[in-house]
C-alpha positions in Angstrom: -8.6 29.3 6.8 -6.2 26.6 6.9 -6.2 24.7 3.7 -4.4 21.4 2.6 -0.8 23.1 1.4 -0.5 24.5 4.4 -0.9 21.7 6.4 2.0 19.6 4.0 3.8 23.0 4.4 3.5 22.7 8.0 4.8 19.8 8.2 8.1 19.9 6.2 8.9 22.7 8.7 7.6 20.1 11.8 9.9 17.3 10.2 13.0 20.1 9.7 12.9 19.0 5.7 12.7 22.5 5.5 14.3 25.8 7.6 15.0 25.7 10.6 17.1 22.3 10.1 18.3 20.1 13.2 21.9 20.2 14.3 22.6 16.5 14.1 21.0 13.1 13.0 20.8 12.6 16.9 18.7 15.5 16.6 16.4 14.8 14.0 15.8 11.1 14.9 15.1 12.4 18.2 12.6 14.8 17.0 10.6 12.2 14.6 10.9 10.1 17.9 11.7 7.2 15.2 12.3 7.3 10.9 11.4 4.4 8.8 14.3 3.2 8.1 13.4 0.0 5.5 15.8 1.3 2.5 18.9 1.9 4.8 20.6 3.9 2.4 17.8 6.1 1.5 16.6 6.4 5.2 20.2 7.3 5.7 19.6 9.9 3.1 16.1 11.1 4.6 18.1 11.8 8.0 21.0 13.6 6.7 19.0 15.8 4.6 17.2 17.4 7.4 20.1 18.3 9.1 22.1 21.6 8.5 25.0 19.7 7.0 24.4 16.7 5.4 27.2 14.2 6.5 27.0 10.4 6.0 29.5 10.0 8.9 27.1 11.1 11.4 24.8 8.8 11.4 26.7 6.2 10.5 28.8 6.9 13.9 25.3 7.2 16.1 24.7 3.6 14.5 28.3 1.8 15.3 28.3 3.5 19.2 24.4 2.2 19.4 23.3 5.3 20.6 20.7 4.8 17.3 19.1 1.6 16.8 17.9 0.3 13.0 15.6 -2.2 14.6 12.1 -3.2 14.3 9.4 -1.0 16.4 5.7 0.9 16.3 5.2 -1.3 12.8 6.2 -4.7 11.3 9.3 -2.7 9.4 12.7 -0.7 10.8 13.1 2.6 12.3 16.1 4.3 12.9 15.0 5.4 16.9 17.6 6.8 19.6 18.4 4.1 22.3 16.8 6.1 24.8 13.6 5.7 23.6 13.9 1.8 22.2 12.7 0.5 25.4 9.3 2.1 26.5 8.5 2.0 22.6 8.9 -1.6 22.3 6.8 -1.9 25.7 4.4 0.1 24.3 4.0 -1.0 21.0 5.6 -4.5 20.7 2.7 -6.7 21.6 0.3 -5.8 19.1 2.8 -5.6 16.6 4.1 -9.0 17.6 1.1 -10.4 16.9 1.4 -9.8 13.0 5.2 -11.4 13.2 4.0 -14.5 15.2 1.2 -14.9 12.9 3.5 -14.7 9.6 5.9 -17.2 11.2 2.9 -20.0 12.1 0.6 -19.7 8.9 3.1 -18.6 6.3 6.1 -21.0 7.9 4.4 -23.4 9.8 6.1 -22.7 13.1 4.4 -23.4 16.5 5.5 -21.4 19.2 7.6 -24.0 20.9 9.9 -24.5 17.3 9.5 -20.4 17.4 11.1 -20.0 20.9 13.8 -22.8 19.9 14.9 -20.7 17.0 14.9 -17.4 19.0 17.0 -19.2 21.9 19.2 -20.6 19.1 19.4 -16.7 17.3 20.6 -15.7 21.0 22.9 -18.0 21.6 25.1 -17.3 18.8 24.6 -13.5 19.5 26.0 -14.3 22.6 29.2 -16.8 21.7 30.3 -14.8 18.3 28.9 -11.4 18.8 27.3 -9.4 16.2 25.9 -11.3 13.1 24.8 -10.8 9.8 21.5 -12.4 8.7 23.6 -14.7 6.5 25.8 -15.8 9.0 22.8 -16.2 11.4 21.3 -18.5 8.7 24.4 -20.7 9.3 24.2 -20.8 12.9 20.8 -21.7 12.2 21.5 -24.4 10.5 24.6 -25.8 12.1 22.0 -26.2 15.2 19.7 -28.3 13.0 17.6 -25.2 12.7 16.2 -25.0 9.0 16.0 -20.7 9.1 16.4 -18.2 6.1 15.2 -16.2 3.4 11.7 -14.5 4.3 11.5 -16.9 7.4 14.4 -15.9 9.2 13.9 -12.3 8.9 10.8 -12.0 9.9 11.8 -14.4 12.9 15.2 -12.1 13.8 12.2 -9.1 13.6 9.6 -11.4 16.1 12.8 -11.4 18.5 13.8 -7.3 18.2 9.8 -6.8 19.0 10.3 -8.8 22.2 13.5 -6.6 22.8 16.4 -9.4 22.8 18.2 -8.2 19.8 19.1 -5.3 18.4 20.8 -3.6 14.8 24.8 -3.9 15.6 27.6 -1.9 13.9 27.4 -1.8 10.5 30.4 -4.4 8.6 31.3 -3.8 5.3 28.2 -2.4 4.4 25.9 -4.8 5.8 23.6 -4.5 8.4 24.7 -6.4 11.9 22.6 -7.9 14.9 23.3 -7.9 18.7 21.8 -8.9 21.6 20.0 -5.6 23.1 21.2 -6.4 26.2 24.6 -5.4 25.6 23.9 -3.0 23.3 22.0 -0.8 25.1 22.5 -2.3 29.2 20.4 0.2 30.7 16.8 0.7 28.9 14.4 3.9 29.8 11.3 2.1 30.9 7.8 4.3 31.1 4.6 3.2 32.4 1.8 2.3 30.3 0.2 5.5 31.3 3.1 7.8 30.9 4.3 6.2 27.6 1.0 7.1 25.7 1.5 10.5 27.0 5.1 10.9 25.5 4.4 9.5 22.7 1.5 11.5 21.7 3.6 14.8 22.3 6.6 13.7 20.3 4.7 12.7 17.4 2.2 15.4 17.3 4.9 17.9 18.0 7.5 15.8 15.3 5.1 15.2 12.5 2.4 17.5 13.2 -0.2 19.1 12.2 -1.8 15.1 12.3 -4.9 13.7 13.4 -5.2 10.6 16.3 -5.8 8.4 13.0 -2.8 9.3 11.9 -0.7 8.5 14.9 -3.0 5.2 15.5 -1.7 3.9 12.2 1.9 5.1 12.3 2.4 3.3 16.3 -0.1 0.5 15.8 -2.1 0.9 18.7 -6.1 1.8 18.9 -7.8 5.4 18.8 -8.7 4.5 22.6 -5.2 4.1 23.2 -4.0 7.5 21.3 -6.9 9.2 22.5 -6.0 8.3 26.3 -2.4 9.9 25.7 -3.4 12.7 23.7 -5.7 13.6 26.9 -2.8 14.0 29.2 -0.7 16.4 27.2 -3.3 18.5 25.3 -3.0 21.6 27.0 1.0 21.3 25.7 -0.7 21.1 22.3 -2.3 23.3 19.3 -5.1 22.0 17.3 -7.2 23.1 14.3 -10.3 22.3 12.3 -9.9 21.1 8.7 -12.3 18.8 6.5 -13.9 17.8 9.0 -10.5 16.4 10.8 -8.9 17.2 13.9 -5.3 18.5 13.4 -3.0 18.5 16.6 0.2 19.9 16.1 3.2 21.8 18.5 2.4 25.4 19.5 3.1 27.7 16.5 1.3 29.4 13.7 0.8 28.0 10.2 4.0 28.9 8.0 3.6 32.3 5.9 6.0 33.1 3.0 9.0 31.1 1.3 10.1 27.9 2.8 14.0 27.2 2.1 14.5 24.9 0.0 11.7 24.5 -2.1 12.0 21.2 -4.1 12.5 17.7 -2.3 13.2 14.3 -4.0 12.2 12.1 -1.7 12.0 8.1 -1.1 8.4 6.5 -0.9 9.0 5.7 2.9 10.0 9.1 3.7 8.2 10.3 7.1 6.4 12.7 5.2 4.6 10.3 3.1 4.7 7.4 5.6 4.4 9.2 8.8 0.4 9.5 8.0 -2.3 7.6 6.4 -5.5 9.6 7.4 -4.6 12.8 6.2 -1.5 11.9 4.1 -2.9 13.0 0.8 -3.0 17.2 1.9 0.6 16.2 -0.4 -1.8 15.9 -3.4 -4.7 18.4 -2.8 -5.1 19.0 -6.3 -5.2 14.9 -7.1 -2.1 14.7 -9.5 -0.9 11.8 -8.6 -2.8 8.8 -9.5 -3.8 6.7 -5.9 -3.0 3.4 -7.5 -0.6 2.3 -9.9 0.4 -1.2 -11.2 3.4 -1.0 -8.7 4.2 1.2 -5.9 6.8 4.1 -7.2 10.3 4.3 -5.6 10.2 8.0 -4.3 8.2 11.5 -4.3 9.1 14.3 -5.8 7.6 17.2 -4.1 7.8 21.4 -4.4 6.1 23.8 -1.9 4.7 21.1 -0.4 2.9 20.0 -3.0 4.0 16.4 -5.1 4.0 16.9 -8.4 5.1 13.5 -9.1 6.7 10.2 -8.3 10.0 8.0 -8.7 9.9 5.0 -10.5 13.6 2.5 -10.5 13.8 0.4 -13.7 15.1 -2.9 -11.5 15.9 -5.1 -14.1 18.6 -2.6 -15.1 22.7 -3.9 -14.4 22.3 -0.8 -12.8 18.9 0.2 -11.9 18.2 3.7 -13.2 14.8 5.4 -13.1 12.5 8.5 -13.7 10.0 10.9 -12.8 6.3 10.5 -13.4 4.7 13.5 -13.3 0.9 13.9 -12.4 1.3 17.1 -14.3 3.9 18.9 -16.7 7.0 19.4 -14.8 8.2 22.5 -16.1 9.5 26.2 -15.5 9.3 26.9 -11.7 8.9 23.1 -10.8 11.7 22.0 -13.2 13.9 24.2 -11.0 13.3 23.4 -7.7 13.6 20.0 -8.5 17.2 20.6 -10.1 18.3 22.1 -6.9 16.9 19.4 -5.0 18.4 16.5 -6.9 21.9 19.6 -6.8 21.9 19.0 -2.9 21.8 15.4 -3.3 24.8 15.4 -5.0 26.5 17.9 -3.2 26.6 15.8 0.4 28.1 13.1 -2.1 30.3 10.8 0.1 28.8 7.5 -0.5 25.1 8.3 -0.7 25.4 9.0 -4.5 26.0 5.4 -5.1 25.6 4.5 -8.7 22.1 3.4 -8.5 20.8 5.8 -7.0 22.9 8.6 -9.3 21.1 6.5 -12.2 17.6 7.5 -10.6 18.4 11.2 -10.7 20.1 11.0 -14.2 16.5 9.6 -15.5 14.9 11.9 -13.6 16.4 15.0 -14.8 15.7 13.3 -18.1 12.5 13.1 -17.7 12.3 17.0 -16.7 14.0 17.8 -19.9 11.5 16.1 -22.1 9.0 17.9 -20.3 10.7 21.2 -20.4 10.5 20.1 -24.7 7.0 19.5 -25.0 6.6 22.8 -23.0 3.9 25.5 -24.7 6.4 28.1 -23.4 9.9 28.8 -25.7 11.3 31.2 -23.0 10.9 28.3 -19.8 12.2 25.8 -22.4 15.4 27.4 -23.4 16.1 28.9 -20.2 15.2 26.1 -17.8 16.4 23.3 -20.1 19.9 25.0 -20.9 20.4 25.0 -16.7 18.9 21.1 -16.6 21.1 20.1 -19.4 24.4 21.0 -17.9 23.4 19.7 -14.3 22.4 16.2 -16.6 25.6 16.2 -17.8 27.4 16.5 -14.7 25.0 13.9 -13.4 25.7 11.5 -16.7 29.3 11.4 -16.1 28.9 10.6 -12.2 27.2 7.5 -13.4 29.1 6.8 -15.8 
């Protein structure tokens, strides 16, 4: 009987966190058919970690040739999706998530839709004199044209225009994310009907982030159970499915995973797909309830082993430079203590930029935290043998930060 570990199990192995990894970011983008991508630099990080070798520079390339977009789509946030797919998911989804943008922009800003469409045609034209933008630089076009536009306004106006498939992410310039009109980023756009769309959607997902229910997918595209159910009906004889508490779970053909998963321990950000890619049935992470449901602020990251999450990531953001720790549902010690060293080991080991210093800060405090742990620990042997390994990988960590 299926139980709630092995459907997170299942998952990490449908999501390629685990064995067998894709090839490429192209790859694994492809395969999620689109990655929240809110925190670029940890989304960056949740991309490159499910590929066989980690490598900033590949992703980073997909994103400068636009063959990935960072754009807003399926929710009112980003997602790193391939530019093959942009177009029939912003058909498909756009409109109802349009809605919420359109909404913020009139109550919260006082726009109607005649100012809204000024400052979109405005947005474009400078797109199209001066090429790609930064939101700053936007905000000055803006405001040269006698537009008042920035701050929380602006961007959720720049995101009510990428709905509506105008503009686009550009290149990324000295770090900072760039817009473009979509038009010349991506000329051609793959166009599905309404019909057909549902249909590939519910296949990609279902065989991306599966084993999922339809609630799942309803949440994660924004449309309604009609909608996913109507797509799921046209490709479910391509599809496996199962009975669990009462749930549906729809998944790619295959058989539940058996035996070790390589690797074992995952630190993870909050908005990872394996967290964020569910809301129905996304606490099978937590069976056993470890993790409290609310706190007084959302944490930062998961940290997870066999499937399971053990805990979560908390930043300290008042910090010069913001540092941070585990907070474990339960002791973190022995067997957990080391999976999670060789997880936060792996981080540092595709290095090259994602190891900024805030983030090596986070996984200096969390290795902390494990050590503290390790010291309260009932058992002597776990404590001076898992400790001993912990301290030297903290110290390594320490003066990376340093």
């Amino acid at each position: 009987m299926v139980q709630d570990l092995d459907v997170a199990r299942w998952r990490l192995r449908s999501q390629h966190v685990v064995s067998p990894f894709a090839v490429s970011a192209r790859e694994a983008v492809g395969s999620l058919l689109a990655v929240q991508a809110e925190n670029f630099s940890q989304a960056a990080w949740a991309v490159a970690s499910r590929t066989h070798n980690p490598d900033q520079a590949d992703l980073a390339t997909l994103l400068d040739d636009g063959a990935v977009m960072r754009t807003h789509v399926l929710r009112p946030t980003w997602h790193f999706v391939l530019a093959e797919d942009i177009g029939w998911l912003l058909d498909l989804t756009g409109p109802r998530v349009r809605r919420v943008t359109g909404q913020q922009l009139r109550s919260a800003h006082g726009l109607d839709e005649r100012s809204i469409d000024q400052a979109v045609a405005a947005v474009m034209a400078a797109l199209a004199s001066r090429g790609q933008l930064t939101r700053a630089q936007l905000a000055d076009e803006l405001r040269e044209r006698g537009i008042p536009g920035s701050g929380q306004m602006l961007m959720i106006l720049l995101a009510h225009a990428e709905l509506d498939g105008l503009i686009c992410s550009g290149g990324i310039v000295d770090g900072e994310h760039t817009y473009a009109l979509m038009g010349e980023r991506v000329p051609t756009l793959r166009r599905l009907g309404r019909t057909e769309a549902l249909a590939e959607l519910a296949l990609r997902y279902f065989t991306g982030h599966g084993p999922a229910t339809e609630r799942d997918l309803a949440y994660w595209a924004t449309l309604t159970l009609t909608d996913v159910r109507a797509g799921l009906q046209q490709v479910r004889d391509r599809l496996d499915w199962f009975q669990h508490d009462g749930r549906t779970f729809w998944h790619g053909p295959g058989d539940v995973p058996c035996g070790p998963q390589e690797p074992v321990g995952h630190l993870l950000q909050i908005l990872d797909e394996t967290y964020r890619g569910y809301q129905h049935s996304r606490w099978v992470l937590d069976a056993a309830g470890d993790v409290p449901r609310t706190s007084t602020r959302p944490p930062d990251g998961t940290a997870s082993t066999c499937g399971s999450r053990p805990g979560s990531l908390c930043r300290n953001h008042r910090a010069r430079f913001p540092s941070g720790g585990i907070a474990p549902g339960r002791t973190t010690g022995g067997r957990r203590a080391r999976q999670l060293h060789s997880a936060a080991k792996e981080y540092v080991r595709a290095d090259d930029g994602w190891t900024h210093r805030e983030m090596m800060n986070v996984w200096v405090s969390t290795c902390d935290a494990v050590l503290r742990r390790l010291a309260a620990s009932s058992s002597l042997l776990a404590h001076r043998t898992h400790s001993a390994r912990l301290r030297g990988y903290y110290a390594m960590l320490r003066r990376s930060a340093d």
